[in-house]
Backbone as JSON Lines, residues from 0, in Angstrom:
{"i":0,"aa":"X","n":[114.09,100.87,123.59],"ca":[113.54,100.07,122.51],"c":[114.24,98.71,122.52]}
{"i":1,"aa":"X","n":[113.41,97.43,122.35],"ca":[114.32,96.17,122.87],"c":[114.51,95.37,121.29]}
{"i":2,"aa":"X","n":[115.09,94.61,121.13],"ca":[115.37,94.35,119.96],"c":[113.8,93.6,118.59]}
{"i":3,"aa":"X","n":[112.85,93.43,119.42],"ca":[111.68,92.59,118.84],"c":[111.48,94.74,118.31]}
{"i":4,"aa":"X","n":[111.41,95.41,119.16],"ca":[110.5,96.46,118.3],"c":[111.89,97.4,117.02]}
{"i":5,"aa":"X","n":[113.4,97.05,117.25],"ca":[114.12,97.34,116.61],"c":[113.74,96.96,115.06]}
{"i":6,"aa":"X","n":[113.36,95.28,115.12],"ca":[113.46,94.8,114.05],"c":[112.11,94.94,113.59]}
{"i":7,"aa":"X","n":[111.06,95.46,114.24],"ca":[109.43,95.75,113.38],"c":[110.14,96.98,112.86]}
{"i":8,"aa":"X","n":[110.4,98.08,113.12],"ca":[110.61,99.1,112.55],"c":[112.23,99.35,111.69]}
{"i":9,"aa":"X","n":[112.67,97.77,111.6],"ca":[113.21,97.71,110.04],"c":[112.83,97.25,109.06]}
{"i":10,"aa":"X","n":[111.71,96.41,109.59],"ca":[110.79,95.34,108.46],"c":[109.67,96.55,107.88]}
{"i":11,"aa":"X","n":[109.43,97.23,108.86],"ca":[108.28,98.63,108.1],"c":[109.12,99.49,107.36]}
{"i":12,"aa":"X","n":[110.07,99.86,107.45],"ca":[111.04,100.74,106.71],"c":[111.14,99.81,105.2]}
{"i":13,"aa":"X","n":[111.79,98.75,105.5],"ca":[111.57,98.72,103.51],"c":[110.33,98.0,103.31]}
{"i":14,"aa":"X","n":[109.59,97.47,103.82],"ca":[108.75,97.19,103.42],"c":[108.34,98.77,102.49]}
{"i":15,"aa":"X","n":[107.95,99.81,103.22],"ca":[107.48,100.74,102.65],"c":[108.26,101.45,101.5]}
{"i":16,"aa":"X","n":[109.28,100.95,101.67],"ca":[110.65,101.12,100.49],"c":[110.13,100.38,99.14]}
{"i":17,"aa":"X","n":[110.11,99.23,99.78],"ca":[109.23,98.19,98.46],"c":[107.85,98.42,97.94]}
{"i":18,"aa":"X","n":[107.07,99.02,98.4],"ca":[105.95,99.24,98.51],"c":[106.0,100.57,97.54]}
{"i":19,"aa":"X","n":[107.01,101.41,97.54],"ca":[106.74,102.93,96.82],"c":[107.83,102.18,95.63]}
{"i":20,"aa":"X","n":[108.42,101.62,95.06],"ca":[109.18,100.77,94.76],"c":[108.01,99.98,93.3]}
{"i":21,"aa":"X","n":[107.26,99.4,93.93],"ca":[106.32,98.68,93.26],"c":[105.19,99.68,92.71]}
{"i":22,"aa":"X","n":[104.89,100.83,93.45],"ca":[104.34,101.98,92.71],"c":[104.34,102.64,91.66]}
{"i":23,"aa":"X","n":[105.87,102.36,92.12],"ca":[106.34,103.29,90.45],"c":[106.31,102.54,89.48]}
{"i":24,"aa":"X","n":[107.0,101.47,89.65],"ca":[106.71,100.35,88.65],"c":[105.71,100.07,87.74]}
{"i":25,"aa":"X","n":[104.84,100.41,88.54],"ca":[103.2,100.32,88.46],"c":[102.86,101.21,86.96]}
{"i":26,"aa":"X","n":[103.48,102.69,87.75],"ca":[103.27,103.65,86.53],"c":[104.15,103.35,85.49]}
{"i":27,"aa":"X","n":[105.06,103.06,85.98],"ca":[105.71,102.91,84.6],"c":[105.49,102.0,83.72]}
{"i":28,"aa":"X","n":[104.91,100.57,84.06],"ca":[104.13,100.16,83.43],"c":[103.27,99.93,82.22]}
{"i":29,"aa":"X","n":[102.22,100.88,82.81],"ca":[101.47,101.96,82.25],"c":[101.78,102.86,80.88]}
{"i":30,"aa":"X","n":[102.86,103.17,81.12],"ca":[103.86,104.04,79.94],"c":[104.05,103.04,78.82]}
{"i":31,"aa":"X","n":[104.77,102.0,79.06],"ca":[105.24,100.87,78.73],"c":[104.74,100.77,77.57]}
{"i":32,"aa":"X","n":[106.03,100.57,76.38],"ca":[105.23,100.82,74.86],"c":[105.1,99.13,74.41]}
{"i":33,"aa":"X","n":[103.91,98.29,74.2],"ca":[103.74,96.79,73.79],"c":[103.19,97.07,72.61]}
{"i":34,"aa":"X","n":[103.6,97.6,71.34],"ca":[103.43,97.5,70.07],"c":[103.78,96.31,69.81]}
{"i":35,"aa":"X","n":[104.98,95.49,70.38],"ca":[105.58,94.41,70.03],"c":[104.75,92.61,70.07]}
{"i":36,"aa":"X","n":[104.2,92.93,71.08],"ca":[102.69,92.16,71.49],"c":[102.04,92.2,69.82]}
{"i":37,"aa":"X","n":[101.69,93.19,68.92],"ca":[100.5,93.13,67.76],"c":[101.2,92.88,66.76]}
{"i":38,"aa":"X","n":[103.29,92.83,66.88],"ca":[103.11,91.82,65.85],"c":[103.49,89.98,66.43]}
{"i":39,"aa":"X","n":[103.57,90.08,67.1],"ca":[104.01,88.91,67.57],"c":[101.95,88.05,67.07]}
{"i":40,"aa":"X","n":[101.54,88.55,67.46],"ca":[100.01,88.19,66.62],"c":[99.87,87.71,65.75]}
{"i":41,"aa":"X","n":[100.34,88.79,64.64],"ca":[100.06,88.92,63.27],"c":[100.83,88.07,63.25]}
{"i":42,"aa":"X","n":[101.97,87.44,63.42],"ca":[102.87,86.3,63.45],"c":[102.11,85.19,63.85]}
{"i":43,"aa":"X","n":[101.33,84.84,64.65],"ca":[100.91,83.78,65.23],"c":[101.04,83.08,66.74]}
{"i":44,"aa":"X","n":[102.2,83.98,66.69],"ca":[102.95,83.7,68.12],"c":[102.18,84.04,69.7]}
{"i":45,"aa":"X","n":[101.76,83.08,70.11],"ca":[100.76,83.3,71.66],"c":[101.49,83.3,72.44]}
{"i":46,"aa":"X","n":[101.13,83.7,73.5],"ca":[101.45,83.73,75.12],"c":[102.43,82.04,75.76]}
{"i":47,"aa":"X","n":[101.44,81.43,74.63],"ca":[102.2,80.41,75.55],"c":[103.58,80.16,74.99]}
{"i":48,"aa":"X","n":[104.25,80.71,74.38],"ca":[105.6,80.84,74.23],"c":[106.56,81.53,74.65]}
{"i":49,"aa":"X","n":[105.74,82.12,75.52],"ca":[106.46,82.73,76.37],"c":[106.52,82.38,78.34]}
């Protein structure tokens, strides 16, 4: 194995690291409690202050 295919198959290794990485994230997400979003509303307070 010469060093060009060493370094594809370290760039695929986390890539796919990052990739299951960003998955979860994903779900967790998902979970993610934004009650805090409806009062920031009722406040007045938009997006663009953030």
């Amino acid at each position: 194995m010469d060093s060009n295919e060493k370094l594809i198959k370290i760039i695929k290794k986390y890539r796919d690291a990052f990739q299951k990485k960003i998955e979860e994230r994903k779900l967790e997400m998902e979970c993610d409690n934004n009650e805090h979003y409806v009062i920031y509303n009722v406040l007045g307070i938009t997006d663009t202050f953030f």
